[in-house]
TIKOLTOR-492776 format. One line per 3 residues: number of its first residue (from 1); for each residue x, y, z of C-alpha. Coordinates in steps of 0.2 Angstrom, whole numbers. Each point is the difference from the previous one (the first is absolute). Layout:
<nodes>
NUM> X Y Z ~ ... $
</nodes>
This chain:
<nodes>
1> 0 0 0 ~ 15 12 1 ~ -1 5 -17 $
4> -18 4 1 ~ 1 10 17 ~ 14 9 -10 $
7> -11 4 -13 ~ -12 7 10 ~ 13 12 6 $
10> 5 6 -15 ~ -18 3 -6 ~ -4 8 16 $
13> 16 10 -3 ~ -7 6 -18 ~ -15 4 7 $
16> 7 13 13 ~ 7 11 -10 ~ -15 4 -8 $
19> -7 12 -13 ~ 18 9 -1 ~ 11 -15 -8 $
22> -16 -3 -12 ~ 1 18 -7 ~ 18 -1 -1 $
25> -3 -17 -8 ~ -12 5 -14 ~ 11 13 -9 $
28> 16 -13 3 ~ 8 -15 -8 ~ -14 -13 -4 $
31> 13 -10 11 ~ -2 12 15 ~ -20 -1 -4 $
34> 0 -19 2 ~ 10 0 16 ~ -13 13 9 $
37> -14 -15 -6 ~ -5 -7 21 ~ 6 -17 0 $
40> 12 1 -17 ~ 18 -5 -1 ~ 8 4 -15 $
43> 19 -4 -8 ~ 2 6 -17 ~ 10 -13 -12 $
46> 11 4 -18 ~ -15 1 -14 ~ 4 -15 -12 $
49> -14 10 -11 ~ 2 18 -7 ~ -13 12 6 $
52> -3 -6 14 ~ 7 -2 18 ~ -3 -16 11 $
55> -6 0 18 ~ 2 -17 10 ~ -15 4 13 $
58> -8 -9 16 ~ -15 4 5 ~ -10 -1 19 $
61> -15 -10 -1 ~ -11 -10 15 ~ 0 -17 -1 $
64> -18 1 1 ~ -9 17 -7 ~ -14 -4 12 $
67> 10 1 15 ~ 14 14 -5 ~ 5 3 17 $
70> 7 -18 0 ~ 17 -7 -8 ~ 8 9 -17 $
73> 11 -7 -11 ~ 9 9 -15 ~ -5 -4 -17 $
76> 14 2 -15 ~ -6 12 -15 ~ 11 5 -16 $
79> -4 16 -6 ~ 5 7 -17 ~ 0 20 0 $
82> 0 10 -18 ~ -10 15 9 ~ -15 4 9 $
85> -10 8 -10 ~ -1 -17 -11 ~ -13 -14 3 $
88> 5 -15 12 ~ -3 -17 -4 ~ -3 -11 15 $
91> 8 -15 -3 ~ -8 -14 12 ~ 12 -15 -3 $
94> -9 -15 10 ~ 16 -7 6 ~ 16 7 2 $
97> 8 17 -6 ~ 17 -3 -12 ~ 13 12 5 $
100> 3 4 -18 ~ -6 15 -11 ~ -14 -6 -14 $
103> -16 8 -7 ~ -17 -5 -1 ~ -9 -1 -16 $
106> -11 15 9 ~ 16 11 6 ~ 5 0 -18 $
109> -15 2 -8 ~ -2 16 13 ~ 17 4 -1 $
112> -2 1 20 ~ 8 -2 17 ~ -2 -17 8 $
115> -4 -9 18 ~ 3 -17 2 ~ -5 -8 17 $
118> 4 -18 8 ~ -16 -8 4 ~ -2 -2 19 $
121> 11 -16 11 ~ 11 -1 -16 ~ 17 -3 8 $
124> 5 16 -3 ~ -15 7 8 ~ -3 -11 14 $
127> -5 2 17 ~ 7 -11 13 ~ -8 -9 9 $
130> -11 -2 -14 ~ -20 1 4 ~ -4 -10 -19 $
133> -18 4 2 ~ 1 16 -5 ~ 10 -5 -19 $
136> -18 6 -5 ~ -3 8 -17 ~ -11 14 9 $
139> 15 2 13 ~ 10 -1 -16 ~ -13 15 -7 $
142> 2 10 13 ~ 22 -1 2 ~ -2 11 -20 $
145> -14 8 5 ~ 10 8 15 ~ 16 3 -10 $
148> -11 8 -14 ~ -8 14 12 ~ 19 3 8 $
151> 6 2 -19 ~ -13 10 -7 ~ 7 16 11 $
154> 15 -1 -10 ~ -10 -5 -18 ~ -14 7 -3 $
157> -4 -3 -19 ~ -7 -18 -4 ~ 1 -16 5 $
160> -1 -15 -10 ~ 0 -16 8 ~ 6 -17 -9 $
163> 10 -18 4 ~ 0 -16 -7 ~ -6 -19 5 $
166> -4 0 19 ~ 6 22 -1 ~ -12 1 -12 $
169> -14 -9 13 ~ 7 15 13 ~ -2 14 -10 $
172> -18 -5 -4 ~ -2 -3 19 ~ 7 16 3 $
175> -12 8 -11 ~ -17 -8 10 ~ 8 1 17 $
178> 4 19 -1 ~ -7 8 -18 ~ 6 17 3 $
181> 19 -3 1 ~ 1 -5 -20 ~ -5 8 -18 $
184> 0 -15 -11 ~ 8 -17 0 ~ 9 -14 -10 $
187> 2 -15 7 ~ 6 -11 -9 ~ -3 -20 -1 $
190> -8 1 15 ~ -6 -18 8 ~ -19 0 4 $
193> -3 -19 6 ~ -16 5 9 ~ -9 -15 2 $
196> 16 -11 4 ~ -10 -15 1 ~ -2 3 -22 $
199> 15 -1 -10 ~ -5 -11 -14 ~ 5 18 -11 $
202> 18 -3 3 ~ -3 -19 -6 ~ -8 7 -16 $
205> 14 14 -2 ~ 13 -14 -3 ~ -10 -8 -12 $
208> 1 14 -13 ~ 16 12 4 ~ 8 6 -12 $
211> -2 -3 -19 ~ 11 -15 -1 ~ -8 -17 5 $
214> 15 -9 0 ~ 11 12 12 ~ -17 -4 13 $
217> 5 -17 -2 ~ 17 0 -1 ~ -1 11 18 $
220> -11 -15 5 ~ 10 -15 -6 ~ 15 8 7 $
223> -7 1 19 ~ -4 -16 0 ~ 17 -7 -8 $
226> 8 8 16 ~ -12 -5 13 ~ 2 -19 -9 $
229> 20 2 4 ~ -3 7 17 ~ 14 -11 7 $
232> 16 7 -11 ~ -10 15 -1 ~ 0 1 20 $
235> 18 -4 0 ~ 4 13 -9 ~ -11 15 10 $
238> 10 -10 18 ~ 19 2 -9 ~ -6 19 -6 $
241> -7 2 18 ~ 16 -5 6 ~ 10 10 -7 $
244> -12 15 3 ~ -4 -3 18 ~ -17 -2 -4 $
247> -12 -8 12 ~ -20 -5 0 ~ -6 2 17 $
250> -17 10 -3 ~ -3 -13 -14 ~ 3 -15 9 $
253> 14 -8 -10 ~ 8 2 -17 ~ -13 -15 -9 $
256> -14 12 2 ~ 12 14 -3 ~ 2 -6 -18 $
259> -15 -5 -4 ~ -10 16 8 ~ 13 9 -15 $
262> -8 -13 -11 ~ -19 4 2 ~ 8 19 -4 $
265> 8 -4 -16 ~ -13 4 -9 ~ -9 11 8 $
268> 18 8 -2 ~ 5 0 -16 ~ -14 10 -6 $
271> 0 13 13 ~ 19 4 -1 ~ 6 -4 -17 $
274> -6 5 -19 ~ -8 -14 -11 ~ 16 1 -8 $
277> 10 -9 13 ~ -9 -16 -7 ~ 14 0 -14 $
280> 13 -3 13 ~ -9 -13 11 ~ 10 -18 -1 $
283> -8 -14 -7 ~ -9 -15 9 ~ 15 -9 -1 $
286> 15 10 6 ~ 10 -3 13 ~ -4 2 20 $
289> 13 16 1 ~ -8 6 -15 ~ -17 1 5 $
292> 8 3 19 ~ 6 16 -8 ~ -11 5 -11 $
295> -16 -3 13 ~ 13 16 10 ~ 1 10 -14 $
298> -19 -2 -1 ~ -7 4 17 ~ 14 -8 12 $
301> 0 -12 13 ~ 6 12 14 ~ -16 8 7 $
304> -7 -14 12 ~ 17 -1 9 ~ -1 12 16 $
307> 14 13 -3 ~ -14 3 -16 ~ -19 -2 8 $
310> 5 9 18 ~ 1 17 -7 ~ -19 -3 -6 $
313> -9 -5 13 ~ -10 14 1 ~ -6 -2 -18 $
316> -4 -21 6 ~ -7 7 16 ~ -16 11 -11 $
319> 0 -13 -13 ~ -6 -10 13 ~ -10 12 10 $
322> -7 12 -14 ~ 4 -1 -18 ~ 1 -18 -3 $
325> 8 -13 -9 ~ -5 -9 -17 ~ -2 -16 1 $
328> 5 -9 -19 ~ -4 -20 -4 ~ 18 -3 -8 $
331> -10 -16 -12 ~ 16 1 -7 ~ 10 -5 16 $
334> -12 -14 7 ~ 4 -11 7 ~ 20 4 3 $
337> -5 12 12 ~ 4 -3 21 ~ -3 14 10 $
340> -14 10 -11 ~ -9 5 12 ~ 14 9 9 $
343> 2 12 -13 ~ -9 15 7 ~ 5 15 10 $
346> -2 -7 16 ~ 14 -10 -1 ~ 13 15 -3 $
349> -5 9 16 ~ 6 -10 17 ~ -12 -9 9 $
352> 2 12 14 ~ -9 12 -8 ~ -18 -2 1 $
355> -12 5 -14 ~ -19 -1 -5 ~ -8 3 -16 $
358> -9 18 -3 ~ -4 3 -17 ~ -12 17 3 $
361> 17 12 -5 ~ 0 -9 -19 ~ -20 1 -1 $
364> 2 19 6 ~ 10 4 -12 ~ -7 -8 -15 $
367> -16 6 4 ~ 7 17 0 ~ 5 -3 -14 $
370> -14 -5 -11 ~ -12 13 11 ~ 6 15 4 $
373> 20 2 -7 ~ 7 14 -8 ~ 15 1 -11 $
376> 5 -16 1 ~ 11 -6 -15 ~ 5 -18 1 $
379> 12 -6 -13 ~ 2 -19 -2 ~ 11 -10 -11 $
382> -7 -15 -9 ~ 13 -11 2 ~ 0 2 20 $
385> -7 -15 7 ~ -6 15 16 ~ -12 7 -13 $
388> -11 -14 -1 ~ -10 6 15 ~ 2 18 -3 $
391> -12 16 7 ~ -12 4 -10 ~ -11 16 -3 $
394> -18 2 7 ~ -16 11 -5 ~ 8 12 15 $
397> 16 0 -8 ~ 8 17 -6 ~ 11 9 -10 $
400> 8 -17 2 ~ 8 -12 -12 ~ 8 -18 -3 $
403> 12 -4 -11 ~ 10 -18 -6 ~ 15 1 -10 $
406> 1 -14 -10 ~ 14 -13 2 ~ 8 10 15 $
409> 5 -10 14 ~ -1 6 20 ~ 9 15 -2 $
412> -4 16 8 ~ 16 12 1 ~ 4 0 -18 $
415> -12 5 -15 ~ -14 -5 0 ~ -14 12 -5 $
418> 12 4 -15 ~ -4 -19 -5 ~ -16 2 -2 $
421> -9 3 -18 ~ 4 17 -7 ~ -21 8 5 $
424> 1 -7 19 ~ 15 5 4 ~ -2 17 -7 $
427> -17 0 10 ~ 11 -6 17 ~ 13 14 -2 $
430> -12 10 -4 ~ -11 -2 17 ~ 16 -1 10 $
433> 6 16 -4 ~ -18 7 1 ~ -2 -6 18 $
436> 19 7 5 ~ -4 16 -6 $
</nodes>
């Protein structure tokens, strides 16, 4: 807690010397503006992008908005300063914040400043001890909703919100939870799995993605030719783990390790790779290091070891408490399959971490949605398997749009309202910058 108490101080400090620094503040550097923001630490870095300058950022928030006068923890926020007097795009990453410079699609577009904030009980933005019952998405909502009223002092021209995959679910939340802090959004693949007992869609999206049958089969054929060679291919994964210093504690051991990556294959070779990469897959017969290798190039077998699932928990903790989690049939690894009914999210948070079921966030949300929201832009690629329960529009629906570039994977930081046909993308630039204005 001494970090927190510390924190207190400081923001009690800021507070004290009142309407004086703030004056001083607003005709100053904008990095002397951000350090008079209550609760703000700030450490400029080297800019890696011209224009611009970087700010490294934690912000105070309450471990529960409804109790503020309990424990805080700080929360780690990039921001990308070009001035002011320019729009802000709110970028609401879902997971963790990169300590790297990059744009959105929107902050280009805008040609506008840029906040990245680390969802809450990341491990950058962790309390400790950790009370997990509040990794909420409304608690979620209310961490931006706070940082957005203590930035707005310093820009006050307009803010467009935006994120992708589970980002993209935040920055729709944010919208319902608090609808004054936002002018328009783009969120982009955003997963709406609000009925988690239905996820036949994801069954029928692998059943016709893409435009080439034979690469759907090919992904298919070549899942299952690992999961038939699952001794040498587990043999390979324990000599890699080895040498790496992997382990598979959450898991359980490093069988269902492998196969867990298998059930993913294909799943993830649509969502992280081109059509394209078919060309280079290996053929039915090759060797076990070659389809060891290729299956790493592909997706990779390192993300059920520990050193890779521990810094999600909190996404694995609302998959099971909120969001949900789709559920496939894999005909196509049957029988072969040991420890299906382990793959779920459950099994990557420890045990000692209780959880129950509350879907009433996703059905808020996607009511919202469909009844009463408001420049709302969702941009989907028809290549990404998230898309196949996508948020759709209602009869309450305005000023709101959803868009599906064609053959584009699960991408959201690159381009992907410039992918889309030449009349729809004009139309989405075109309403961005009208909300911006």
């Amino acid at each position: 807690m001494a970090f927190v108490k510390a924190a207190a101080a400081f923001a009690l400090l800021l507070a004290s010397m009142g309407t004086v620094t703030t004056a001083r503040a607003e005709s100053g550097d904008i990095a002397d503006r951000l350090r008079a923001v209550p609760g703000l630490t700030v450490t400029e870095r080297p800019s890696t992008l011209p224009g611009r300058r970087w700010f490294h950022l934690r912000y105070r928030q309450p471990v529960d908005h409804d109790r503020p006068g309990g424990a805080w923890f700080e929360q780690r926020v990039m921001l990308q300063h070009r001035a002011a007097d320019r729009p802000m795009v709110f970028h609401t990453t879902g997971h963790t914040v990169p300590e790297t410079m990059f744009e959105t699609e929107p902050t280009a577009i805008l040609g506008a400043n840029q906040l990245s904030m680390e969802y809450r009980f990341y491990p950058g933005s962790r309390p400790v001890p950790t009370d997990w019952s509040k990794a909420t998405i409304r608690q979620g909502a209310a961490d931006q909703h706070r940082l957005v009223v203590a930035l707005k002092r310093i820009y006050h021209r307009k803010w467009i919100g935006t994120g992708g995959s589970k980002g993209g679910q935040a920055s729709v939340a944010h919208r319902l939870y608090h609808p004054g802090d936002i002018d328009g959004t783009v969120a982009y693949v955003a997963p709406n799995n609000v009925d988690d007992d239905e996820d036949s869609a994801y069954d029928r999206f692998f059943q016709t993605v893409g435009d080439d049958p034979r690469c759907r089969t090919h992904v298919r054929a070549l899942a299952r030719e690992i999961l038939e060679r699952r001794t040498a291919m587990v043999g390979l994964l324990a000599a890699e783990a080895a040498a790496q210093g992997w382990t598979f504690g959450l898991v359980g051991d490093i069988d269902r390790a492998f196969e867990h990556s298998v059930m993913d294959y294909e799943w993830g070779f649509w969502a992280y790779n081109d059509q394209s990469a078919c060309a280079s897959l290996p053929a039915l017969d090759a060797s076990d290091e070659e389809l060891y290798r290729s299956f790493d190039r592909v997706l990779g077998f390192r993300f059920f070891t520990d050193q890779a699932l521990t810094p999600y928990v909190s996404a694995f903790y609302q998959g099971v408490k909120e969001t949900g989690w789709q559920t496939l049939s894999f005909p196509h690894l049957r029988p072969l399959l040991r420890h299906e009914r382990e793959y779920e999210p459950r099994t990557y948070v420890p045990r000692d971490i209780p959880i129950t079921y509350d879907g009433t966030a996703v059905r808020e949300i996607d009511e919202y949605v469909r009844t009463r929201g408001h420049r709302l832009m969702f941009v989907n690629g028809g290549n990404d398997p998230v898309s196949a329960e996508p948020y759709r529009l209602g009869p309450g629906s305005r000023d709101s749009a959803v868009y599906t570039a064609p053959g584009v994977h699960h991408v959201f930081l690159g381009e992907v309202i410039g992918r889309l046909p030449r009349a729809q993308r004009d139309k989405a630039v075109a309403d961005l910058r009208r909300w911006a204005r």
